[in-house]
C-alpha positions in Angstrom: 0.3 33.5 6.7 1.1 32.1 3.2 0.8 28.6 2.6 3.2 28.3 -0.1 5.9 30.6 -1.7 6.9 30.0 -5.9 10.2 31.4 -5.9 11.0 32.5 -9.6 13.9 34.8 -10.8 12.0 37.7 -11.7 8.4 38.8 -11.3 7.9 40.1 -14.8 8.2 36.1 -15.2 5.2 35.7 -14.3 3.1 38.2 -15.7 1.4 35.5 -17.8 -0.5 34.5 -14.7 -2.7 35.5 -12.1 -1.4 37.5 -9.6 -0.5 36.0 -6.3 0.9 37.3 -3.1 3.0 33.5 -3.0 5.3 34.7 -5.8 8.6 35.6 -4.5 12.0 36.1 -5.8 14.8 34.1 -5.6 17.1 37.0 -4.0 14.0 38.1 -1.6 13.7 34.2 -0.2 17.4 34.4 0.4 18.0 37.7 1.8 14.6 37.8 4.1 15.0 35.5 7.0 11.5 36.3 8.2 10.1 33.9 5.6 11.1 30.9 6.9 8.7 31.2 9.7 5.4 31.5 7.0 5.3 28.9 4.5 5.0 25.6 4.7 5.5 24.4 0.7 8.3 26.3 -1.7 8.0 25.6 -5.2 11.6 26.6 -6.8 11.1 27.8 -10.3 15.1 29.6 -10.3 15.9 29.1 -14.1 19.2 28.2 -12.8 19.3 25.3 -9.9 23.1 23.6 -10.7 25.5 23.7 -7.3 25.6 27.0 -5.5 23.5 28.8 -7.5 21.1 30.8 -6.4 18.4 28.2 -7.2 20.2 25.8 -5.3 20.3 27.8 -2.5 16.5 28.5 -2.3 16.2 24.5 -1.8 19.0 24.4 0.8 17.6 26.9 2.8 14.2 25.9 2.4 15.1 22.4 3.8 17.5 23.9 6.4 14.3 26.0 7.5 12.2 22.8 7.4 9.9 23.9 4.9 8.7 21.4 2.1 10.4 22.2 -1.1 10.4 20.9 -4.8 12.6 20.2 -5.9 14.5 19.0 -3.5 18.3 19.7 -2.7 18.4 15.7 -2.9 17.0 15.5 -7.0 19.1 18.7 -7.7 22.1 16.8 -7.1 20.6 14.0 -9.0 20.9 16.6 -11.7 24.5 17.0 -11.9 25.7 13.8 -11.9 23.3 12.8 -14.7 23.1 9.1 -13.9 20.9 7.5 -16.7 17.4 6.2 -15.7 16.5 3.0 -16.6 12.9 2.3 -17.6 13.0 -1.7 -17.7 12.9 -2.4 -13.9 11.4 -0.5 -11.3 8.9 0.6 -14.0 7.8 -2.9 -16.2 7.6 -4.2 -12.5 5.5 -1.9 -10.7 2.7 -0.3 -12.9 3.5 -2.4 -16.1 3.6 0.9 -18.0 5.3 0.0 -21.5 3.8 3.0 -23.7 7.4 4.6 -24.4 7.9 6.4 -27.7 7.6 4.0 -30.7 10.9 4.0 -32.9 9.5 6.8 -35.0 8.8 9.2 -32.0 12.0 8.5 -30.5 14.0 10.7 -33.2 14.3 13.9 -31.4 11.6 13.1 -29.1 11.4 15.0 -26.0 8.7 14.5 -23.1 8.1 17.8 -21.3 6.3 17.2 -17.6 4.5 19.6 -15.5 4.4 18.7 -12.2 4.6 15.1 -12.9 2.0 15.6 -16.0 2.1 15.7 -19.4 0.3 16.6 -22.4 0.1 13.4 -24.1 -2.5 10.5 -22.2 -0.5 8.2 -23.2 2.6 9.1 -21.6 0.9 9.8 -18.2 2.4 6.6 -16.3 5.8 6.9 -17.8 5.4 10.8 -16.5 4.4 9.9 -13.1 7.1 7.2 -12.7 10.0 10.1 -14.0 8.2 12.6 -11.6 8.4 10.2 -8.5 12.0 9.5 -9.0 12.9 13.5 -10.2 10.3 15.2 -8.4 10.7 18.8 -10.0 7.8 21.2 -11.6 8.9 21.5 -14.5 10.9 18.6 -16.4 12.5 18.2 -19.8 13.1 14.4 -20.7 15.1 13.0 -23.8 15.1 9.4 -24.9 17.8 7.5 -26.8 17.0 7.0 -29.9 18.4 3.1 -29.7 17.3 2.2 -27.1 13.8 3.2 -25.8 14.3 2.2 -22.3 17.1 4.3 -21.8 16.5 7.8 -20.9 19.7 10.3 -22.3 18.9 13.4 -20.3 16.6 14.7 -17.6 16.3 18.3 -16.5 14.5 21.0 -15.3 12.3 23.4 -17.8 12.2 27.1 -16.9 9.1 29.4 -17.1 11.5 31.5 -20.1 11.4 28.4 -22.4 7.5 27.8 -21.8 5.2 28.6 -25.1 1.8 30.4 -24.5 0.5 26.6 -24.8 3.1 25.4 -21.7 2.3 28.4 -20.0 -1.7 26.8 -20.2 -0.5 23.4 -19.0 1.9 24.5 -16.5 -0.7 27.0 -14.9 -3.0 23.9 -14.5 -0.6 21.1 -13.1 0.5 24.0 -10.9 -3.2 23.9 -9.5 -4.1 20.6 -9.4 -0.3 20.2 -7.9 -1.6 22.5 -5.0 -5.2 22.2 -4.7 -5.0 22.1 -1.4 -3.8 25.7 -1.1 -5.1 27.2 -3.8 -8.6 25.9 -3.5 -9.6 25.5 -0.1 -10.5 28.5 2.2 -7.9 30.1 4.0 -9.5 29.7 7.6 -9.6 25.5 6.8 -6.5 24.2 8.4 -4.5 21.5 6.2 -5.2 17.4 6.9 -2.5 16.7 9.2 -1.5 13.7 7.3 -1.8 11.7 4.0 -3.5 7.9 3.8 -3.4 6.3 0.8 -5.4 2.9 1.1 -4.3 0.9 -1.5 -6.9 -1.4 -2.7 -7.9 -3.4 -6.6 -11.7 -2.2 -7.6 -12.1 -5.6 -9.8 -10.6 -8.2 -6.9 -13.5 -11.3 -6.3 -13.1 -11.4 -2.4 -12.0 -7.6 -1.7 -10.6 -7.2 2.3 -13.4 -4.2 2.9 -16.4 -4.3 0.5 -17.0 0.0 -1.0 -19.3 0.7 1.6 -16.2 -0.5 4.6 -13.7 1.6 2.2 -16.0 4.9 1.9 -16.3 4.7 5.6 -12.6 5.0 5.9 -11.9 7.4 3.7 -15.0 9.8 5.5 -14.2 8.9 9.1 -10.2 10.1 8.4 -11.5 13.6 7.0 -13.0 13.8 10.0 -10.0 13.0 11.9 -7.7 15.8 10.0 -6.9 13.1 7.9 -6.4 13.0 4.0 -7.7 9.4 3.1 -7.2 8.5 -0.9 -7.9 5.2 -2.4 -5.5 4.4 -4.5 -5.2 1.1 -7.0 -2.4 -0.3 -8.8 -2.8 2.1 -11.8 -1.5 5.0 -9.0 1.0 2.9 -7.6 3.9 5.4 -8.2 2.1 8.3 -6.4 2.7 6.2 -2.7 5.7 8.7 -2.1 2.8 11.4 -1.6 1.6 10.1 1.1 2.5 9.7 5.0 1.1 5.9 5.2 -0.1 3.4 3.7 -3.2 1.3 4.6 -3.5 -2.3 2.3 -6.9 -3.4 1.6 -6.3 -5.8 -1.4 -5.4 -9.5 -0.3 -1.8 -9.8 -0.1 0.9 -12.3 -1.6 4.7 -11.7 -1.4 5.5 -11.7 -5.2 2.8 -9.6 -5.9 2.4 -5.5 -5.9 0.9 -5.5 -2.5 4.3 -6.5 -0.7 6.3 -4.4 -3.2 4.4 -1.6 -2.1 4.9 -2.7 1.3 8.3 -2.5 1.1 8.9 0.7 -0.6 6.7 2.8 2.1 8.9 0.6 5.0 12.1 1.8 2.9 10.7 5.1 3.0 10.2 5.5 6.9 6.4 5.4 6.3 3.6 3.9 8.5 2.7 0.9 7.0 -0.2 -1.7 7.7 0.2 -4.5 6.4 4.2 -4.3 6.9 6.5 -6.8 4.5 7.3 -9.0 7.6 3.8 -9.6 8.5 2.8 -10.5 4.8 5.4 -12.9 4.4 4.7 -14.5 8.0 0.9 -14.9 7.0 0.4 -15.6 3.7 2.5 -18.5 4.0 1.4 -21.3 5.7 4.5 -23.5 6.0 5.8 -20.4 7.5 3.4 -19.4 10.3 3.3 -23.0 10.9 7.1 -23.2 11.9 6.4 -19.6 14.1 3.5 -21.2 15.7 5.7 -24.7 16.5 8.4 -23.3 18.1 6.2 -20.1 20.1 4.1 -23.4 21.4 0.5 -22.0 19.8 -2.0 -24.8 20.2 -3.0 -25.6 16.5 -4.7 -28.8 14.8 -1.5 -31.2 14.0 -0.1 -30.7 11.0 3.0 -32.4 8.8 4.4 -31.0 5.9 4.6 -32.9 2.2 7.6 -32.4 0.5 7.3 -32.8 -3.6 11.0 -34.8 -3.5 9.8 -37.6 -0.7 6.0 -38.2 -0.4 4.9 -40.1 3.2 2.0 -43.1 2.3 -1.3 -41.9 3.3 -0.9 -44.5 6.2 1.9 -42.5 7.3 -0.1 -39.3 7.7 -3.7 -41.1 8.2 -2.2 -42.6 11.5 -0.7 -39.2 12.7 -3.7 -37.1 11.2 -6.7 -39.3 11.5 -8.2 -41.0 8.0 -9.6 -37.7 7.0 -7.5 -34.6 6.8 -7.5 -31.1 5.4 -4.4 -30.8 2.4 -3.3 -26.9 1.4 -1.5 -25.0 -0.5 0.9 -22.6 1.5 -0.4 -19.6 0.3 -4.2 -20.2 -0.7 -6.7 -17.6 1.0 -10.5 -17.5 1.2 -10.3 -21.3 1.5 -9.1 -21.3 -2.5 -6.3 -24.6 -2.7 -7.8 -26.3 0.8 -9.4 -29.4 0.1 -10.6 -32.4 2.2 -8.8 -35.6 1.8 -10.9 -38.9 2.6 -9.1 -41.8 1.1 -5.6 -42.7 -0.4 -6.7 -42.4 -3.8 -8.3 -38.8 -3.2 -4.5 -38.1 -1.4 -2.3 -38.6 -4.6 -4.9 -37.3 -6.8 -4.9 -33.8 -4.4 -1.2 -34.0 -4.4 -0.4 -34.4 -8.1 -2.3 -30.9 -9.1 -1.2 -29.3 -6.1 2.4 -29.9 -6.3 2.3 -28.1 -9.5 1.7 -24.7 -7.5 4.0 -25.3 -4.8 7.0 -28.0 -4.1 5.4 -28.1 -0.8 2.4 -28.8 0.9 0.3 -28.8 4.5 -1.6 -31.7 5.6 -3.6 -30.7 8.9 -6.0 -33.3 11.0 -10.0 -32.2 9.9 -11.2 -30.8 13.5 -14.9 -29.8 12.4 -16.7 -26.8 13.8 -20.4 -24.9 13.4 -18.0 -22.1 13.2 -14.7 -20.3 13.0 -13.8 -17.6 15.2 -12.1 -14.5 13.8 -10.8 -12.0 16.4 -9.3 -9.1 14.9 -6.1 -7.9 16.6 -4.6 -4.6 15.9 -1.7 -3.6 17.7 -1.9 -6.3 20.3 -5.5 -5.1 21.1 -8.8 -7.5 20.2 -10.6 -4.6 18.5 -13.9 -7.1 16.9 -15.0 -10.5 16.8 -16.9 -12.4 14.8 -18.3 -16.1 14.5 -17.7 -17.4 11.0 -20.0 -20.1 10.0 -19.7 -23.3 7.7 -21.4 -22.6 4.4 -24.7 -24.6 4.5 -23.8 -28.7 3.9 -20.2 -27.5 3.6 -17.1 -28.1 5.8 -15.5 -24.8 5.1 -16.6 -21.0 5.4 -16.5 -20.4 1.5 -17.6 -23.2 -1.2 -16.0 -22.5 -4.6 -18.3 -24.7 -7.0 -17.0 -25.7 -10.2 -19.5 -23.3 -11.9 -17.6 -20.7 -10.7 -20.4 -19.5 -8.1 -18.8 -19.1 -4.1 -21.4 -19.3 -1.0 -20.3 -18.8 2.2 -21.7 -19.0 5.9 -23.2 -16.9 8.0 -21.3 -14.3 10.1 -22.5 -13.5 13.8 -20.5 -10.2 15.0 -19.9 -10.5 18.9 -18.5 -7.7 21.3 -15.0 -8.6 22.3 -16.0 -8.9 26.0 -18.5 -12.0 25.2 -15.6 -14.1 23.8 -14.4 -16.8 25.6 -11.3 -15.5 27.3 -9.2 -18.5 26.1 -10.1 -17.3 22.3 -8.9 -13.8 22.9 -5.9 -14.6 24.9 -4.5 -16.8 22.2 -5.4 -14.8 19.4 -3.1 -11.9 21.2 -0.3 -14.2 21.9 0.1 -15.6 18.2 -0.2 -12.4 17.1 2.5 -10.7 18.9 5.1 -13.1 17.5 4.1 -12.2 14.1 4.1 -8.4 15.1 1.8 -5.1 16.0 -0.2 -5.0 12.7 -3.8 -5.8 11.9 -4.5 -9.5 12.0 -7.7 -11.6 11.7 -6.6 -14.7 13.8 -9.0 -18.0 12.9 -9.7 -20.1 15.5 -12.0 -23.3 16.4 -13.1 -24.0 20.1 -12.7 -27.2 20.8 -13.8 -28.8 24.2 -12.7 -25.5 25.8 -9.4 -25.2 24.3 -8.4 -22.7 21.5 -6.8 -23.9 18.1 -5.1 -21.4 15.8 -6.0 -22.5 12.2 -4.4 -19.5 10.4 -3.4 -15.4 11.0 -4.6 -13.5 8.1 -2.6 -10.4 7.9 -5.1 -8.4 5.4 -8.6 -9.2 7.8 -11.9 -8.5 6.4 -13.6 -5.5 7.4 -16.7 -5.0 6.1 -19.2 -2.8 6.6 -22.7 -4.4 7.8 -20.6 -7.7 9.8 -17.1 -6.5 11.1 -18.5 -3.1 12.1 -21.9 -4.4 13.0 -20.9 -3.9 17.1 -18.9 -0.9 17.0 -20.0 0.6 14.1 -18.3 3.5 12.5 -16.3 3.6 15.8 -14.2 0.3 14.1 -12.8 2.6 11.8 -11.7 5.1 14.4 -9.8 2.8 16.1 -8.0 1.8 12.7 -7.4 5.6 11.7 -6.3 6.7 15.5 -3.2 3.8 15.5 -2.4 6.1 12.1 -2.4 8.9 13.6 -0.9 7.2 17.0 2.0 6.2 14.9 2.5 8.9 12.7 3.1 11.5 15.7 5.4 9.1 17.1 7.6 9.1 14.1 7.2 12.9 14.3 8.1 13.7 17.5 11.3 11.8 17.2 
């Protein structure tokens, strides 16, 4: 049973390399309806792919027979109505990839890709990004020679135009493209899915520290499942992959919810989703959820940068000492305690320079914070956060630049106080069926939500210190739980 077919016009085509019972022609895939019941991958090499040719065709069918095909009946027709590709947007935006061809490359300059590679380094974003949005093996690109953001023509490269150099590079993209078949045993069955985890190697206060992330990654292989860390830098690849898993702290104008949104566009699994990141990394916003879905929380007023209450306004509402934040601040970066009118003003005037809005919230101090971690309605850890040493908060930035934080006590989910887990499901099903790390402080036997926290930690040696490598599992089987779900329907 072959794994893949590369349907080319010819076989004396490929007589420049190694022989392989996968190369078909064009006429054979066509004509032999018992092929649509082997392959699982067709790679169309036809010289000619324009409308109702016979390389057209080969895609149609290999879609109609619900095979994976490249390229695609869907970027062939992208072909004939040669719309222009614009570099400035999607591109700048996403993987802030500017090396197009200086002025004096750009007379007659031509970028030829292989599989989504090229020859040049430099070019290697800029190839990826044209690949994702023309995914074809072979691809001829021309640029305008005004304007280097503006791409003149696309189109797809035959193997007959190919030098003995091309016929190098293609061989190897066509490899690396397919490692997967070409390089694993034939008995080894194929992961059933793809998991990109997307995550930044240089972030300060990572979600999951390398050892939580390597656990992933080698608890999914055992699972069937293709884990790949991905960073920013490989942003363009997401299309590859069947989900995607966030473990870099999100913010809504920031690549984490872009990339959100394209896998939610693209009928991907998606954890953290766009509606959950906007819900939860702003304050004033889960604030207004939690008010109106009647979640006990401390008592809390908002500042408004156009019409400023007195600090005997608030003080008599709040108490004399209160906690003032920024809507979006995480790790307890932009929370500050507030003592006295003087420090109130003072707070507020470098504040309000990051948002036209604040939260002031009454100070209800704690040993410790709860975090319950909530995945798809379920409490799946639990964890006693505790007050950095002489500190009222978890983390203590000092001005130096050096953080210290509390203690953390894991504790099975069953030991919690039943009021702590029961609101920590209920707030989170109004935000959604995610993965949340819902703070909490017990107070005389009632439960106070300070904050959801859409991106939780998980790290190895305290979130996994109960359930172990077992944690992961759970996280990797609501993949896979979801995944077949979209598959069967």
């Amino acid at each position: 049973m072959n794994s893949v077919f590369i349907i080319i016009d010819s076989l004396d085509l490929w007589a420049p390399y190694y022989h392989t019972e996968s190369v078909i022609t064009a006429i054979q895939y066509l004509q032999q309806e018992e092929l649509s019941h082997h392959s699982h991958l067709v790679i169309n090499l036809c010289s000619d792919l324009s409308y109702h040719s016979e390389g057209y065709y080969c895609s149609l069918l290999a879609q109609a027979r619900k095979q994976k095909v490249i390229p695609s009946v869907e970027t062939l027709n992208k072909f004939d109505t040669c719309t222009p590709l614009k570099l400035d947007s999607l591109l700048s935006r996403l993987c802030q990839c500017h090396e197009i061809p200086s002025k004096e490359e750009r007379d007659g300059f031509q970028l030829d890709l292989f599989f989504g590679k090229c020859e040049n380094p430099k070019y290697e974003r800029l190839a990826r990004f044209i690949f994702d949005q023309y995914p074809c093996p072979l691809l001829r690109i021309s640029f305008d020679h005004q304007q280097p953001t503006q791409i003149t023509a696309i189109r797809p490269l035959s193997l007959a135009e190919l030098d003995n150099h091309q016929q190098d590079l293609f061989a190897n993209s066509l490899d690396l493209f397919n490692k997967k078949v070409w390089r694993q045993p034939r008995s080894k069955k194929p992961a059933r899915y793809d998991l990109a985890i997307f995550y930044d190697p240089s972030e300060t206060f990572p979600p999951s520290n390398k050892s939580a992330l390597q656990l992933f990654v080698s608890e999914a292989k055992k699972m069937n499942i293709n884990a790949e860390l991905i960073s920013e830098k490989d942003a363009t690849r997401l299309m590859e992959f069947d989900a995607l898993f966030i473990r870099q702290t999100t913010a809504v104008n920031h690549v984490t919810y872009q990339l959100s949104q394209m896998a939610q566009q693209a009928d991907m699994v998606v954890i953290d989703d766009p509606a959950s990141i906007i819900c939860c990394t702003n304050k004033v916003y889960l604030k207004e959820l939690m008010d109106r879905s009647g979640i006990p929380a401390p008592k809390s007023i908002l500042l408004f940068k156009a019409m400023v209450p007195s600090y005997e306004e608030v003080s008599e509402y709040l108490g004399k000492t209160m906690v003032m934040k920024i809507p979006d601040g995480s790790f307890s970066i932009g929370v500050s305690l507030v003592s006295s009118e003087e420090e109130y003003f003072a707070l507020q005037e470098a504040l309000f320079q990051r948002s036209s809005i604040l939260l002031v919230q009454e100070f209800v101090p704690t040993e410790f914070d709860w975090r319950i971690g909530v995945l798809n309605g379920e409490c799946i850890y639990a964890c006693k956060y505790f007050m950095a040493r002489g500190h009222w908060q978890i983390y203590q930035h000092k001005s130096s630049g050096h953080t210290k934080s509390g203690k953390v006590e894991t504790i099975p989910v069953h030991m919690v106080p039943r009021q702590v887990t029961r609101i920590a499901k209920k707030v989170s099903a109004i935000i959604g069926k995610g993965l949340y790390g819902v703070d909490i402080k017990s107070v005389d036997d009632q439960a106070l939500v300070i904050e959801v926290n859409d991106n939780p930690s998980i790290d190895h040696g305290i979130e996994d210190k109960v359930l172990g490598n077992e944690l992961y599992r759970i996280i990797l089987r609501e993949f896979i739980a979801r995944l077949n779900k979209k598959r069967r329907s």
